[in-house]
C-alpha positions as CSV (number, residue, x, y, z in Angstrom):
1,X,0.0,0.0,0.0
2,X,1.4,3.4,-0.8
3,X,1.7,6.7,1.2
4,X,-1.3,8.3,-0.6
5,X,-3.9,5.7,-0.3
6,X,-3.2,5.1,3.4
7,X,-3.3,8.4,3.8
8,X,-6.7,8.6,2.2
9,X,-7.9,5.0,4.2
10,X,-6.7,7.3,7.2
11,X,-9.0,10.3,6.4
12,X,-11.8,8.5,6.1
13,X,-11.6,6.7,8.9
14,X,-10.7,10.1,10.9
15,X,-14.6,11.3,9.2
16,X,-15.8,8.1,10.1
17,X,-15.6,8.9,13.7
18,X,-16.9,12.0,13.6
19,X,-20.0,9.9,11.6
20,X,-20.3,7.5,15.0
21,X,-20.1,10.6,17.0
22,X,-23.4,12.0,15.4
23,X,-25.2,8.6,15.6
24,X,-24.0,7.7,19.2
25,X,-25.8,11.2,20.0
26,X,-28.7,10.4,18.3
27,X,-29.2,6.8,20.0
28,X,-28.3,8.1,23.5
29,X,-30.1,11.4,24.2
30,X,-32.7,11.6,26.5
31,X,-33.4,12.8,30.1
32,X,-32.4,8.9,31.7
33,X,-29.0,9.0,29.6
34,X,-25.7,8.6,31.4
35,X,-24.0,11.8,30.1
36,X,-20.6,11.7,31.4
37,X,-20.3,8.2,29.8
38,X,-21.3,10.1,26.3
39,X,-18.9,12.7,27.0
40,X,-16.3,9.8,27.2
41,X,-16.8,8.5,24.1
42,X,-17.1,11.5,22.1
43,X,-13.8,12.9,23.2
44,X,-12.0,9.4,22.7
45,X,-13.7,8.8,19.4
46,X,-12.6,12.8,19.0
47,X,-9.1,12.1,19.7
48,X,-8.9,9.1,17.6
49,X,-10.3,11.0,14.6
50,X,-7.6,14.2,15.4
51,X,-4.7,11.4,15.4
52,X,-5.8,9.7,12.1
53,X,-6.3,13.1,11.0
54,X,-2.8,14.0,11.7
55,X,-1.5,10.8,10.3
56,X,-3.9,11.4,6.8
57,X,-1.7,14.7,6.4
58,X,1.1,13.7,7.1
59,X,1.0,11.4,4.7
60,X,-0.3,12.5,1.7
61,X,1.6,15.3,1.4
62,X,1.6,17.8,-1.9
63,X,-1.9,16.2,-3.1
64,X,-4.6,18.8,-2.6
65,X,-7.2,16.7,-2.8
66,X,-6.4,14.4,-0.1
67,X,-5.2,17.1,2.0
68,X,-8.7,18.5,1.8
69,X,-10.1,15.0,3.1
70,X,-7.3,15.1,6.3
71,X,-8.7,18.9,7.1
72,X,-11.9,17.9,6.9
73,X,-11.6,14.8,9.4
74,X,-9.7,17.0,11.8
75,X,-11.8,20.0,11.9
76,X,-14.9,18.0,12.3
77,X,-13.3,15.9,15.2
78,X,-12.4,19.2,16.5
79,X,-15.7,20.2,16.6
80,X,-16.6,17.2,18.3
81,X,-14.4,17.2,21.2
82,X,-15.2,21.3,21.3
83,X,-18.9,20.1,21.8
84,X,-17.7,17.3,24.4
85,X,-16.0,20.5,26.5
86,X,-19.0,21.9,26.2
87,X,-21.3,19.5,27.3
88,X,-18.6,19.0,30.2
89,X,-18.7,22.8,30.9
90,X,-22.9,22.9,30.9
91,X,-22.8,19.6,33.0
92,X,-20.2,21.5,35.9
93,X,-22.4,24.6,36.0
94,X,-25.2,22.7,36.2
95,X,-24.2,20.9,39.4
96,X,-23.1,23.5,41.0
């Protein structure tokens, strides 16, 4: 397998996290939900995505097109684990 297409396979894997993210938050919500278990798994499903990310860019270097995919994957997982802080943040006000 060459640089480029595991850099791709990493990409895609890095937005496919971000994909269970969405579904795990669609499947879970509800007022009897365990929230700080979903806040687990969105920031380690978040910081899996950021490292394949990372790894998708740094290896399919000076191809455009797959850049765009690594970008993608890491600001989307960002987003993620920015909406896992906040969900942290809403939980610690809320308790206090």
């Amino acid at each position: 397998m060459n640089k480029s297409k595991a850099g791709t396979t990493l990409g895609v894997l890095s937005i496919l996290s971000v994909i269970v993210s969405i579904i795990f938050f669609y499947t879970v919500r509800g007022p009897n939900s365990d929230i700080y278990f979903a806040i687990a798994i969105f920031s380690g499903l978040s910081i899996i995505g950021i490292i394949l990310a990372v790894m998708s860019l740094w290896m399919s270097k000076g191809r455009i097109s797959k850049l765009l995919i690594g970008l993608v994957g890491l600001i989307a997982n960002l987003a993620v684990l920015a909406f896992a802080f906040l969900l942290l943040l809403a939980m610690g006000i809320g308790e206090a």
